[in-house]
N, C-alpha and C positions, 0 to 999 in steps of 0.2 A: 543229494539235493540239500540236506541239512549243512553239511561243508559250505556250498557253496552258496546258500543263506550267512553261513558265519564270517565268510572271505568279504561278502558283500556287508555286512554290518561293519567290519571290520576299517575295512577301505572307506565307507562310511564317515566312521569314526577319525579316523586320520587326516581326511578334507575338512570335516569339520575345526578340529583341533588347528590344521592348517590356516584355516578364513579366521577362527578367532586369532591366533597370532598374529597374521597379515594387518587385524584390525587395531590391534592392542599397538603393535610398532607403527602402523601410520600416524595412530594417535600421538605417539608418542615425540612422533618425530614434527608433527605439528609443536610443539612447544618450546624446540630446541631451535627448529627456525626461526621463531618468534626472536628469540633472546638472541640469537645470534647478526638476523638479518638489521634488528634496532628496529625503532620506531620510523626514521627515515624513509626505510623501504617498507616494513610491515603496513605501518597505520595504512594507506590506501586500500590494502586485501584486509584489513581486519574485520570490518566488519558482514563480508561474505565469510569467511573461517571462523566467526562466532555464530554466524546465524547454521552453518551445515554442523559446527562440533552443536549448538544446542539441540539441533535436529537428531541428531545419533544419539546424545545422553535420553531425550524424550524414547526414542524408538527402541532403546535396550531395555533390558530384563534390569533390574536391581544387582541379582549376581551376575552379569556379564561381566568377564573381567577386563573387560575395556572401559565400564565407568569408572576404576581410579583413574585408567591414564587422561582419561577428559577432563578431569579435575586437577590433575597436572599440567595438562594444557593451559586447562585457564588461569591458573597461577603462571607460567611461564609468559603466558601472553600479557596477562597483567606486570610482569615485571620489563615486557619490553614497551609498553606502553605508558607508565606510569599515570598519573591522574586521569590519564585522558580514558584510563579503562574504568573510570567510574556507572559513565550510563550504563556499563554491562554486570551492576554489583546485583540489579534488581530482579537479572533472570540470571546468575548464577550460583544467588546465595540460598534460596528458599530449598533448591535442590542438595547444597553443599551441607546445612542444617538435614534436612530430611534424611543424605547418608549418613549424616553421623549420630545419627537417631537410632538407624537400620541395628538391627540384634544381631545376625550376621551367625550366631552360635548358641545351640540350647543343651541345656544339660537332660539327661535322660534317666529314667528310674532304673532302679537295681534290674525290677522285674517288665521292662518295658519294650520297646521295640530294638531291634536288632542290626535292623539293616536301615543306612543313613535316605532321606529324601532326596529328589534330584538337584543336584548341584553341594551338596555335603559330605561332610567324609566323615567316621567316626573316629575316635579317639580315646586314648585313656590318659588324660591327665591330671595334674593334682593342682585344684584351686585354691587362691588363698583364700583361708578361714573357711575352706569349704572339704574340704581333703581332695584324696583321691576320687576322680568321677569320669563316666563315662559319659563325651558331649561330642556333639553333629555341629561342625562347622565348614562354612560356607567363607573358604578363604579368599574368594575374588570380593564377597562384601566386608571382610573385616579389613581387607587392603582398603576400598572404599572407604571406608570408616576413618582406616586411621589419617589415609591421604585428606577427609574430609576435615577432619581436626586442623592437621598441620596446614590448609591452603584456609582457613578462616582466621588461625592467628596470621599467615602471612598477608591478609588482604586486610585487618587490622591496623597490624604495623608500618605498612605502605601506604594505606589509602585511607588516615585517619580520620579527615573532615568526612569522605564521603561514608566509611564505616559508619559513620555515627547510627544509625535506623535502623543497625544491626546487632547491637551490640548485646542489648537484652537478651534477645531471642538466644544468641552465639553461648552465651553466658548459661542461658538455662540448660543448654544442650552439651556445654563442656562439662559442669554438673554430674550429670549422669553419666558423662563418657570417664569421668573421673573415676566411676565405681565400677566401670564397668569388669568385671574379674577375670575373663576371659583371657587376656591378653594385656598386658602394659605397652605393649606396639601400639596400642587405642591410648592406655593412662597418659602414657607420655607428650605428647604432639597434644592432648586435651589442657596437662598441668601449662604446657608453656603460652598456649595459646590466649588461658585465664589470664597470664601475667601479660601480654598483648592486648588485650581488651580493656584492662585497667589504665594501661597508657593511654590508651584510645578513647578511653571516657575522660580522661583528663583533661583531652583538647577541650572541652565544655565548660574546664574549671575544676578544682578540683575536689568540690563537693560529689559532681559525679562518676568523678574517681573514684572516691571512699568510697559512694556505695557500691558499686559494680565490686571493690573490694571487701567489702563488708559482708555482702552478697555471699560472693566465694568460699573467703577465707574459712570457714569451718572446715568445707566439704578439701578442702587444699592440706588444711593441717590432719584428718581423717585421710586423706590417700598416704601423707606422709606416713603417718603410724603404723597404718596394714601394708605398704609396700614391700614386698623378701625381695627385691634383687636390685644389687648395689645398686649398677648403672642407670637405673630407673630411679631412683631413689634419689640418684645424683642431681637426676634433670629434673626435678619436683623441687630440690632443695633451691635451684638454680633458679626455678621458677618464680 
């Protein structure tokens, strides 16, 4: 009987595993049609495929690993629509901010819990300025995170005038994604996005340039300093 409780958990497990991939590649292949099929033939369905992807982003878990590829979507679909994906900045930003908020991974006491939460995995690895540590992360939200970064500098970059309402906000939140120690997969997509917001504020003139720079630059020259690994280092320099 216990077997065949375990075969059935098991098989379980497998469907499931199964429906998230199924869901994680349609997603994904939403974004690639975008950009392929152009604005020509896209824009007419676009705004049915915004209104069902915002409906799935609403209806997932935070660690579903199908909210990065929706945030990939809508970078993709913003690239095959260019300005005209502005009306959809208002309901994809507040969420794109809010994952790159998300902690995604916590560190744990020497003498603390053992076995990880659901959707987490333990770890032992060595943080900077922190050493060696044992930390629970939740890899479909740190994907999250860092895709969250890199599609708000890309929606910066491209959709300057209409970024403008966003920039602040974008800003306070690259900030903290700058420090965040975890992972430089987050630092990095956060350093360059800073340097895309600053353009972006330029469009204003470029008193509010400087300050969106002025803003920054501490916390940009502080990730410089603690950063250990070249390639990261490189893209902050670049930044």
């Amino acid at each position: 009987k216990q077997h065949n409780i375990n075969q059935l958990g098991h098989k379980a497990m497998e469907r499931l595993r199964w429906a998230i991939d199924c869901r994680k590649n349609a997603v994904h292949c939403v974004g690639i049609l975008a950009e392929v099929a152009g604005p020509s033939l896209f824009e007419k369905e676009s705004k049915n495929v915004m209104t069902l992807l915002a409906r799935a982003q609403k209806s997932l878990r935070p660690e579903d690993p199908a909210q990065a590829e929706i945030l990939a979507a809508f970078n993709g679909i913003s690239g095959c629509l260019g300005e005209k994906f502005a009306p959809y900045l208002q309901h994809v930003v507040p969420p794109l901010i809010k994952a790159a908020l998300a902690e995604g991974a916590e560190m744990l006491e020497a003498d603390g819990q053992r076995e990880a939460k659901e959707g987490y995995e333990l770890f032992a690895v060595h943080l900077r300025g922190v050493g060696k540590k044992q930390v629970a992360i939740n890899t479909a939200m740190i994907d999250a995170k860092a895709e969250a970064c890199h599609c708000l500098g890309e929606y910066a970059k491209n959709l300057p005038n209409s970024f403008q309402p966003y920039v602040q906000a974008s800003a306070q939140a690259m900030i903290k994604c700058l420090q965040y120690i975890m992972t430089p997969r987050v630092r990095s997509p956060a350093a360059q996005c800073v340097a895309f917001l600053v353009n972006c504020a330029n469009q204003r003139g470029p008193n509010a340039g400087f300050e969106v720079f002025k803003f920054t630059l501490p916390h940009m020259l502080k990730a410089l300093t603690v950063e250990d690994e070249p390639d990261h280092l490189t893209v902050i320099l670049e930044a």
